[in-house]
N, C-alpha and C positions, 0 to 999 in steps of 0.2 A: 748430822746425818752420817751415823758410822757405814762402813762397807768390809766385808774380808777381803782379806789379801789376794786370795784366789780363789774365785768360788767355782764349786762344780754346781752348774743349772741341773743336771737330773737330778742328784744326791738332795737338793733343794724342794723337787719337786714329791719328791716317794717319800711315804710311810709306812715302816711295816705294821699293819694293819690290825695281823693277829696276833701280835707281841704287845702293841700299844690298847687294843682293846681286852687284853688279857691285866695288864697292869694297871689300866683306869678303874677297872671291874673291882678291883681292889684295896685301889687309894681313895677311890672317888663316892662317895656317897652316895647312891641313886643310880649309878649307871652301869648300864647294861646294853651288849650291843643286839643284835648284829651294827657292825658301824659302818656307817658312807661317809668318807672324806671328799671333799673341794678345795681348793685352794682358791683365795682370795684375789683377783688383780690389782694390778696397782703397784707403787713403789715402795713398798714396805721394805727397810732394811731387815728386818728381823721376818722371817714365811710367815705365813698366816693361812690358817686353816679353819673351815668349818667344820665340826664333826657332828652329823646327823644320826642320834639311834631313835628305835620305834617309840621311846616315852621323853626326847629332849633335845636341845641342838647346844652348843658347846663353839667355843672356839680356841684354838689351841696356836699357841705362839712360840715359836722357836729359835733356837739362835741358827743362823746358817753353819751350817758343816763346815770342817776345813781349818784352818787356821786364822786365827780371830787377832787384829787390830788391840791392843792393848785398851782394857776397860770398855772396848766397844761392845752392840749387841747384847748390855746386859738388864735382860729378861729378868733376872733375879731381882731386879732395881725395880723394874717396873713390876713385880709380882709385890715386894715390899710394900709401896708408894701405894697402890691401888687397896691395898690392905686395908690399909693405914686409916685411907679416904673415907669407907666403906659406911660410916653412921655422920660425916658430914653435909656441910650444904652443896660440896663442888660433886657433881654424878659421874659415879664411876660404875662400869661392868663388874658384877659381882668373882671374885677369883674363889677359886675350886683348892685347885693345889699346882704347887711346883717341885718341878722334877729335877734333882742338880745331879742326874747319873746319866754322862753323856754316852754311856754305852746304850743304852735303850733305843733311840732312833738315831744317835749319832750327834745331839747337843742338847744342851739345856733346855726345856720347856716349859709353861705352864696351861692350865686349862683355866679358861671363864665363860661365864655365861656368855651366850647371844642373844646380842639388842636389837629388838624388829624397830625399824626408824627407817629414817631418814637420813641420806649423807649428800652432801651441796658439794660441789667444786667450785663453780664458779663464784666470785665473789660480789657479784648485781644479782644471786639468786633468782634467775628469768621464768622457774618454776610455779615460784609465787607472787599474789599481789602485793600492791605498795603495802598495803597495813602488817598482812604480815612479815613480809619482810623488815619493818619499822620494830615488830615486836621479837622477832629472832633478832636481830643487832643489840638489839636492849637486853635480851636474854644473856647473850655471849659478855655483854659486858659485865652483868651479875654476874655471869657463873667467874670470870677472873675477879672481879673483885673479893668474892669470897673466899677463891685460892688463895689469895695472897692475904686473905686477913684470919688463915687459919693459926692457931695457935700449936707452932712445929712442936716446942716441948711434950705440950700435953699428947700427942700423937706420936712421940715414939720414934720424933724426927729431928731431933736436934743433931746427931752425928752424918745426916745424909747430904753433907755436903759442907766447903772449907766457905764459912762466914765471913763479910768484910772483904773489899779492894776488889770487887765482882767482874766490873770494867774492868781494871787494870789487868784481871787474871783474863779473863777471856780474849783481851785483846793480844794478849803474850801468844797463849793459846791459839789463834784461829789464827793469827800472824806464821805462826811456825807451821800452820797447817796448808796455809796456802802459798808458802815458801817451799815447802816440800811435792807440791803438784803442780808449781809453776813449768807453762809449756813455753812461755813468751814474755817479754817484758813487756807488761801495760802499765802505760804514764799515770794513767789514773787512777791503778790501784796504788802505785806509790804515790803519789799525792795523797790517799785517803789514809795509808798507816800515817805518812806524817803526823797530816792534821790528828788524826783522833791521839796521836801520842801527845799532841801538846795542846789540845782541849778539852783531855780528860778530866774529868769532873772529880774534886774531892769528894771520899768516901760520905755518905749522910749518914751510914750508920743503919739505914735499911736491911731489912734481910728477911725473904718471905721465902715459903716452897715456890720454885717456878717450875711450869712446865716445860718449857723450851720451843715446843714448837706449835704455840696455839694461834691455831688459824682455823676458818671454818670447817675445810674438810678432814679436820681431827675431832669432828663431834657428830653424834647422833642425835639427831633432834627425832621428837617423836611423831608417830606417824601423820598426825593431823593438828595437833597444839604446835605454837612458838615454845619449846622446851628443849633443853637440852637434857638427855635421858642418859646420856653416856660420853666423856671426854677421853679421847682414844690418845696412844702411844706418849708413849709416858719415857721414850728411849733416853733424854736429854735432860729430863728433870732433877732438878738440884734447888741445894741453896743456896739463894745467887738475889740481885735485885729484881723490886717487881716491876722497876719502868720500861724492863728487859722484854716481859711479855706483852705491856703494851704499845709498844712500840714497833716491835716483831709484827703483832696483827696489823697496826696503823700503814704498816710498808702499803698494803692495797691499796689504800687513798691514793698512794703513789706512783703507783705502777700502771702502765696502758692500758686499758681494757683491752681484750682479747679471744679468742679460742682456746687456746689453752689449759695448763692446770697452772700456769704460774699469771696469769693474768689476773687485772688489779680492775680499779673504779674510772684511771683518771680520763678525761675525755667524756663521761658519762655523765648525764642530770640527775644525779644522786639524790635532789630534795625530790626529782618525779617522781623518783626509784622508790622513796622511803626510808633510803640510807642517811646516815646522819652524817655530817662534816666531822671531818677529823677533830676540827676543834670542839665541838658538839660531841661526841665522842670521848674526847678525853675528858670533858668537864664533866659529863656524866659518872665516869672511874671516879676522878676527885670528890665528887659527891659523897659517891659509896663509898669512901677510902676518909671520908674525913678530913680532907687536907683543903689547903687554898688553891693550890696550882701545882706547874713540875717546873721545876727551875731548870735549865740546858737538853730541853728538849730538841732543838736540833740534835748535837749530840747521840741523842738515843736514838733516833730517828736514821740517822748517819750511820753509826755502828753497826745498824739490824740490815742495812744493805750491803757492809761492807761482812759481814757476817754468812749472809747468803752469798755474796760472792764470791768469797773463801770455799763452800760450801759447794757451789755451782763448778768452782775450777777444780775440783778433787776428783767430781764425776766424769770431767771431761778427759785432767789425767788417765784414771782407771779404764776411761772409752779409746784413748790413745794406747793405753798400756794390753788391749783385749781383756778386760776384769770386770770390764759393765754389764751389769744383769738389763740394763734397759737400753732398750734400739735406739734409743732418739737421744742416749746421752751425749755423742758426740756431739751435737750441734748444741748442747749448752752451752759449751767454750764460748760463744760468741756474744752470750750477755752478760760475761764479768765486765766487761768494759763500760758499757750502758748502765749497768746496776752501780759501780765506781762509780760513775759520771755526773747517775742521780742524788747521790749522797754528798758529791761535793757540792752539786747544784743547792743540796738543803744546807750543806757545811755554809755557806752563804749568809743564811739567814741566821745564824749565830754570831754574826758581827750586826 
């Protein structure tokens, strides 16, 4: 989850209007305004916009204005990657065009279709009954299995990302990043760089496109089927290992039920629900994936919280620093600790 350095919230919020619809009118095949923009809510690092004309609706993603975090926010990654997808099994929003002249509205953008669907937050999905809920969970683990069983060559994607040591690099990685937002010393995130530096897993030689941050409310299911019709945000995507992303989703199992948007399953009667066990769960990916099992599963499991917590203390930093576009960042700060706690509580179950 990248952020700018310093963002100006108005310059985030405006689009000039008859400049941008003067310039689609021209790159873009079909469209024609008069146009209505919205902006999307939510924590989107990169703005998000609808763009309504009289024959179509659009959605248009931008990098925030300002000064940009090295390789963060890039939109061009994700205009790539969604390309790429376009005649595969994994469903992607169809992309239009991308704009790398940040003089036009002030940064990089691109345009894509909008997907009429469905978006979940929650992760007990309380909108739905047990069956479909039973058959979205089965759904999302199809739509990963067949990301990660995509063949990156033949796609055009073999240079989108540094292959091999995926842990060791991420771990270097989100170590330095949350050494650099550290507000306070917590015992427990130092316990968990320890441990995962000396139960890092040798390389297996894995290496699939991952998305980074696949969890349910990065997908559009469609409006009345268990389908996924669209997999959103694509900011983190690389090539990296695949136990990355399922591991990343699996944290839910783990985490309290709640209110929230970062609330998980645990505490809940999951088989009443129609959700499947984590172990159930994973065997099902193994299934699709061909394989017997996942060897140092704690591990991945461990990592993907010490990862959000890396992630979580950055927000709380820049809530400290006055640089957080979201009200409620400041009180993140107080679930690295619990989120550290839970990961060593799993670090456990690897001995």
């Amino acid at each position: 989850m990248s952020e700018t350095v310093k963002e100006s919230r108005n310059s985030v919020e405006a689009l000039p209007l008859e400049k941008l619809q003067e310039y689609l009118s021209a790159n873009v095949e079909g469209f024609s305004g008069p146009l209505k923009v919205s902006k999307f809510s939510g924590g989107q690092s990169n703005p998000t916009f609808k763009l309504e004309t009289p024959s179509n609706t659009y959605v248009l993603r931008r990098q925030p204005p300002g000064k940009l975090l090295k390789s963060a926010h890039a939109v061009d990654r994700e205009f790539r990657v969604m390309s790429a997808l376009a005649d595969t099994d994994v469903p992607v929003p169809k992309v239009f065009h991308l704009c790398e002249d940040r003089d036009l509205i002030g940064s990089m953008f691109y345009l894509m279709e909008y997907c009429e669907g469905r978006i979940f937050w929650n992760a007990s999905i309380p909108e739905v009954d047990a069956p479909a809920r039973s058959a979205m969970y089965d759904e999302m683990n199809r739509v990963l299995a067949a990301l990660h069983s995509l063949d990156i060559d033949s796609l055009g994607l073999s240079d989108y990302g540094r292959p091999g040591n995926y842990f060791q690099r991420q771990l270097e990685r989100w170590t330095g990043q949350y050494r650099a937002s550290e507000t306070q010393p917590i015992a427990a995130m130092e316990e968990l760089i320890e441990w995962l530096g000396s139960a890092l897993p040798e390389d297996d030689g894995r290496i699939a496109l991952v998305h980074g941050d696949y969890r349910l409310d990065n997908m559009i299911f469609h409006p009345k089927e268990a389908k996924v019709i669209a997999l959103l945000d694509w900011e983190l995507s690389t090539l990296g290992h695949p136990f990355a992303d399922l591991a990343y989703q699996c944290m839910q199992m783990r985490m309290p039920a709640g209110g929230d948007k970062m609330s998980g399953l645990l505490g809940l009667d999951i088989a009443s629900l129609g959700i499947p066990s984590e172990q159930a769960y994973v065997a099902k990916y193994c299934e699709r994936m061909g394989i017997e099992g996942i060897d140092h599963w704690p591990f991945y499991l461990a990592f993907s919280f010490f990862r959000l917590a890396a992630i979580v203390q950055g927000v709380a930093k820049r809530a400290q620093d006055g640089n957080a576009s979201n009200r409620n960042a400041a009180s993140l700060g107080a679930l690295v600790a619990p989120l550290a706690q839970t990961a060593m509580s799993i670090a456990s179950e690897a001995s």
